[in-house]
C-alpha positions as CSV (number, residue, x, y, z in Angstrom):
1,X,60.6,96.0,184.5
2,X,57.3,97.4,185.4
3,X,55.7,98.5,188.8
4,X,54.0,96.3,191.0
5,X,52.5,95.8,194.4
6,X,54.3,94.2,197.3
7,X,52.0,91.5,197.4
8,X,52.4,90.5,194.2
9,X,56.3,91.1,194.7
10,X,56.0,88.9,197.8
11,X,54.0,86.0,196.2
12,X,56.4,85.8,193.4
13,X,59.5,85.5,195.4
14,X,57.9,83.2,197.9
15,X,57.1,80.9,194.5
16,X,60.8,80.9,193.5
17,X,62.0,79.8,196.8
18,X,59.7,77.1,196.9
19,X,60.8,75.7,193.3
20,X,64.4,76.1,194.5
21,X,63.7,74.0,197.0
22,X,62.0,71.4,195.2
23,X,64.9,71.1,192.8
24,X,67.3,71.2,195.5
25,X,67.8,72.4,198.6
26,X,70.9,71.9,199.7
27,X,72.4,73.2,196.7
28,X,70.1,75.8,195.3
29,X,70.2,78.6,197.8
30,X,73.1,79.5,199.6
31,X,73.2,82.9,202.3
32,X,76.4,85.5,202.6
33,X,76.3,87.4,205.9
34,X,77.5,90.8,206.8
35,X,79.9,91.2,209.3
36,X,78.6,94.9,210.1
37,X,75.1,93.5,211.1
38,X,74.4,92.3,214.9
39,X,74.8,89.1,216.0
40,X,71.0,88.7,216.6
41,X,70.6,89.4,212.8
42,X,72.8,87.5,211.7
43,X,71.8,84.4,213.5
44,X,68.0,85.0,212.7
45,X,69.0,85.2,209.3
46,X,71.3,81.8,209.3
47,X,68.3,80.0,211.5
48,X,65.9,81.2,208.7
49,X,68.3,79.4,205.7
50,X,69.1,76.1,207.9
51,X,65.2,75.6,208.7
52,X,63.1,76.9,206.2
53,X,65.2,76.3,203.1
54,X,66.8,73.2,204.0
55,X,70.1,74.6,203.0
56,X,73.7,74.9,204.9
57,X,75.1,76.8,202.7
58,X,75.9,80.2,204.8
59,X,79.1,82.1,204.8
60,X,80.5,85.4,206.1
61,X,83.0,87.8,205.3
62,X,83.6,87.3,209.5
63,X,86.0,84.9,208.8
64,X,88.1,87.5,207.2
């Protein structure tokens, strides 16, 4: 580990998702949601997985 900017910390995550996704998406990246958050968040968050990423795979512990 060493210290970083948040640029650099940014550019490298952003890099990972994108080979994720090239391998693939439906399969690679999956979300777990927090039943403690808002709704709002919550659905933001599940929007962000289903359109950007390309993925459906999204649980909570909701359903619980």
């Amino acid at each position: 580990m060493q210290p970083t900017s948040w640029s650099e910390a940014l550019d490298v995550t952003v890099a990972a998702f994108a080979r994720a996704r090239e391998r693939k998406p439906e399969s690679s990246f999956g979300m777990f949601s927090c039943s403690k958050t808002t709704n709002e968040l919550n659905y933001a968050v599940q929007k962000f997985v289903r359109s950007v990423i390309g993925s459906n795979n999204i649980d909570s512990c909701n359903r619980t």
